[in-house]
C-alpha positions in Angstrom: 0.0 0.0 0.0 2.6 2.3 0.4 4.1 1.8 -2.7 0.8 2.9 -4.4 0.6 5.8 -2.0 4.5 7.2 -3.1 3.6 6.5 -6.9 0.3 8.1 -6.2 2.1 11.2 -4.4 4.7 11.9 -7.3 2.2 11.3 -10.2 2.0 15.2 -10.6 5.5 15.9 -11.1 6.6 11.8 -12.2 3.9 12.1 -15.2 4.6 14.9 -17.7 8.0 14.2 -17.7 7.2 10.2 -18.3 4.7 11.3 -20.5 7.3 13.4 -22.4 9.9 10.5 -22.4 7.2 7.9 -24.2 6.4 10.5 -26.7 10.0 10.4 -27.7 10.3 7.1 -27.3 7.6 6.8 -29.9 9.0 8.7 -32.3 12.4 6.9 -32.0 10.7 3.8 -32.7 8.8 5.1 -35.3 11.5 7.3 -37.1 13.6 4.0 -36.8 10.9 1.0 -38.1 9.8 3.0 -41.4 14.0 3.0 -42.2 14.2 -0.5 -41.3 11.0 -1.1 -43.5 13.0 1.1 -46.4 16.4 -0.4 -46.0 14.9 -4.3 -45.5 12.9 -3.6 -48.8 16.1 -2.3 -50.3 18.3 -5.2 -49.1 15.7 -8.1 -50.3 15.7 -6.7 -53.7 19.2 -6.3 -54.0 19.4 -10.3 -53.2 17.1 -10.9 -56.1 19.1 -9.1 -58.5 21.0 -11.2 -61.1 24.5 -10.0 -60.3 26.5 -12.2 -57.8 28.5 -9.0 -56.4 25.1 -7.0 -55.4 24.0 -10.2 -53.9 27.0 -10.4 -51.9 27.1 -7.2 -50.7 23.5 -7.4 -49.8 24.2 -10.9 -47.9 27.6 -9.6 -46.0 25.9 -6.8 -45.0 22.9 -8.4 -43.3 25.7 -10.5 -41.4 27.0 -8.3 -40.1 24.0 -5.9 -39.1 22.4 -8.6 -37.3 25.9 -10.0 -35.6 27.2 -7.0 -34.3 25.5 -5.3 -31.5 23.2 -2.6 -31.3 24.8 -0.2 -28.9 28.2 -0.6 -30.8 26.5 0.8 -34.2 25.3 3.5 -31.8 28.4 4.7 -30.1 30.0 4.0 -33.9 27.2 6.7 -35.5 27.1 8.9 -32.4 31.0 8.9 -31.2 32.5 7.4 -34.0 31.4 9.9 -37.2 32.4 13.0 -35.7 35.7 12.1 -36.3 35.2 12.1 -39.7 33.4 15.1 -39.1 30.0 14.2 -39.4 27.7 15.6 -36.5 24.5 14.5 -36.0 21.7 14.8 -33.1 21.4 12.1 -30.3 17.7 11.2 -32.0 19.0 11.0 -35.1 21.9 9.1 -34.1 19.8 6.6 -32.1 16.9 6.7 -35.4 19.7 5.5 -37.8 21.0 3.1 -35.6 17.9 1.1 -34.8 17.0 1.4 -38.7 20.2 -0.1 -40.0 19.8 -3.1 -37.4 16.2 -3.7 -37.8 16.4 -3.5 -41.5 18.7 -6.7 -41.7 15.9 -8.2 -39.7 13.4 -7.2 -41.8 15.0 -7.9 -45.1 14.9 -11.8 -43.6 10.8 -10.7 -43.2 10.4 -9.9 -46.6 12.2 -13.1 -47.3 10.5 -15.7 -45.6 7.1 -13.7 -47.4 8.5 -13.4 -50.6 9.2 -17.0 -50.3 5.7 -17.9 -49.9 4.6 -16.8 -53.2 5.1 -19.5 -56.1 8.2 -18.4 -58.2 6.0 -19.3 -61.5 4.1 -16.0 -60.4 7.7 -13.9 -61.2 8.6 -15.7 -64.5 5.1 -15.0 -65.8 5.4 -11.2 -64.6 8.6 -10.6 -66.2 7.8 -12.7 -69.5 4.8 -10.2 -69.6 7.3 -7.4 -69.8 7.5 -6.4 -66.4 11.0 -5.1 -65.4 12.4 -6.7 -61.9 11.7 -4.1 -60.0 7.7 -4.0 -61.3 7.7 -7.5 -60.5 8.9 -6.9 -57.1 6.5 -4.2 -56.6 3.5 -5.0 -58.3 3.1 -8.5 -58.4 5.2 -10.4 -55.5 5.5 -7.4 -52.6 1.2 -7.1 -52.4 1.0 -10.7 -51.9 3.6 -11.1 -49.7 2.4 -8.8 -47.5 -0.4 -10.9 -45.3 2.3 -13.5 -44.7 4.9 -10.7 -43.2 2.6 -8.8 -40.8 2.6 -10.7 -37.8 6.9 -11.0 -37.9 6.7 -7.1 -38.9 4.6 -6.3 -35.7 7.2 -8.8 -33.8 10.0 -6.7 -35.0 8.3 -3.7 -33.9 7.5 -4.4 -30.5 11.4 -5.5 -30.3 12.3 -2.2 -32.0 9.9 -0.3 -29.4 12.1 -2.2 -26.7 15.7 -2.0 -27.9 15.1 2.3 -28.3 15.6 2.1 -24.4 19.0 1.5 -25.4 19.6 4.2 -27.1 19.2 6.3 -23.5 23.1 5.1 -23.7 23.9 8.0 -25.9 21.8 11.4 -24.2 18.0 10.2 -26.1 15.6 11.8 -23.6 13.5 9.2 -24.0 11.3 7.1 -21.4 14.1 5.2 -19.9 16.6 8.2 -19.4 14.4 10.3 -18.3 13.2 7.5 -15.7 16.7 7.2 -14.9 16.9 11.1 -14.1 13.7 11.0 -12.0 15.2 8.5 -9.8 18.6 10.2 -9.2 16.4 13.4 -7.9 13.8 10.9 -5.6 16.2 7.9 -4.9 13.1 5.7 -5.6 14.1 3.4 -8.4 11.6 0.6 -7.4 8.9 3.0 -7.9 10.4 4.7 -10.6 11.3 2.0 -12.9 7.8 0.0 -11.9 5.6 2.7 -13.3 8.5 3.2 -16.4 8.0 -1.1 -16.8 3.8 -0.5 -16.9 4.4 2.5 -19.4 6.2 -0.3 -21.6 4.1 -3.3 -21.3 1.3 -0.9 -22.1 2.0 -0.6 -25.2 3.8 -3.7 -26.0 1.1 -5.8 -24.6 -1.7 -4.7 -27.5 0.8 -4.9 -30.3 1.6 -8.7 -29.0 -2.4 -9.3 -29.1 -2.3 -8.2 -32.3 0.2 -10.3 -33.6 -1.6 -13.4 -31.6 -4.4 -12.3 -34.0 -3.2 -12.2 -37.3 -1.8 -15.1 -37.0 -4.8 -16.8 -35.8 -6.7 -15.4 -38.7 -3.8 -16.1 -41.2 -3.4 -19.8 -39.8 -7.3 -20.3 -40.1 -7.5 -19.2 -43.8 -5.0 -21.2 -44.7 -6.9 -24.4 -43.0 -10.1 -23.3 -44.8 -7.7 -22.9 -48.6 -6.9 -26.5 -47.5 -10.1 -28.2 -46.5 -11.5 -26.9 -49.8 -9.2 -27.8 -51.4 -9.4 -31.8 -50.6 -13.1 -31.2 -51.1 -12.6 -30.3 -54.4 -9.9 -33.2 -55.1 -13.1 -35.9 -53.2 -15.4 -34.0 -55.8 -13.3 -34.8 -58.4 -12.8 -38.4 -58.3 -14.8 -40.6 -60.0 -17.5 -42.3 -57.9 
């Protein structure tokens, strides 16, 4: 009970600045998801390309994204490029960051979804004229789409969690300015409790709506296949 009491006593000064903190952490996660989206779209077509060098570079590249830690490409952007003389802010550091990670992630998304769609679909599509890149667009991307959204919404959720991280290099989002509220009460349980809730908030939904799509994907695909035998039962002669 007193726990609640404390929390309940420090709302007023604890929640605009919390409030402030999840807005930015937001926007971090959103600034850095649609350049993961961009940059895994990017990387995927690159691997379908007919040159074994742009294939390459797209494969080495996704390596190493996904094998070397996330708070070393941060301190690399945000304390490494300034000695080449390249300055940027402590958002936009931690934006890029989480983009160039997450889109080696994603490009494996759009991979596993690409994957899905029957490769006679691509031939016909480019013996109909369609450059690569049409194809890509047009003809495979759409229909890859319902197969990627539950990993995408994975992917963002872990995004949303890994942009705490980037409290590492000055963000003032949620977790740094948690981390300031507590050096001024000296209440970390409390602190970081309500800072956790904030979290689960809004990862909690996001997971329900993965659970959903794929409960809804998973259940059309059952129904494609029970018709299908149906028709094959159909079709056999009595």
């Amino acid at each position: 009970m007193d726990f609640i009491e404390t929390v309940a006593a420090n709302l007023n000064d604890w929640g605009p600045r919390l409030a402030a903190g999840l807005v930015m952490s937001l926007a971090l996660t959103c600034a850095g998801f649609t350049l993961a989206f961009v940059l895994g779209l990017l990387l995927e077509y690159l691997r379908t390309r007919s040159s074994a060098a742009i294939r390459a570079a797209a494969a080495l590249y996704v390596v190493v994204a996904r094998g070397v830690p996330i708070l070393v490409i941060l301190y690399l952007i945000y304390f490494g490029m300034p000695g080449s003389g390249i300055v940027i802010s402590a958002f936009a550091a931690g934006s890029l960051g989480l983009g160039l990670v997450y889109g080696a992630y994603l490009s494996e998304v759009f991979r596993a979804g690409l994957s899905a769609i029957p490769r006679g679909q691509r031939e016909a599509a480019l013996a109909a004229g369609l450059t690569p890149g049409q194809t890509f667009r047009l003809v495979l991307l759409p229909q890859a789409i319902r197969h990627m959204l539950a990993p995408l919404l994975v992917n963002l959720i872990s995004l949303l969690k890994d942009s705490s991280i980037c409290a590492l290099i000055a963000v003032p989002e949620l977790t740094l300015t948690s981390r300031a509220i507590m050096s001024e009460s000296f209440l970390p349980l409390h602190v970081f409790a309500l800072t956790a809730v904030l979290y689960f908030a809004l990862a909690w939904p996001a997971s329900l709506a993965v659970r959903l799509i794929e409960k809804r994907l998973s259940y059309g695909t059952a129904t494609k296949s029970a018709r299908d035998a149906a028709k094959q039962l159909l079709a056999q002669p009595a």
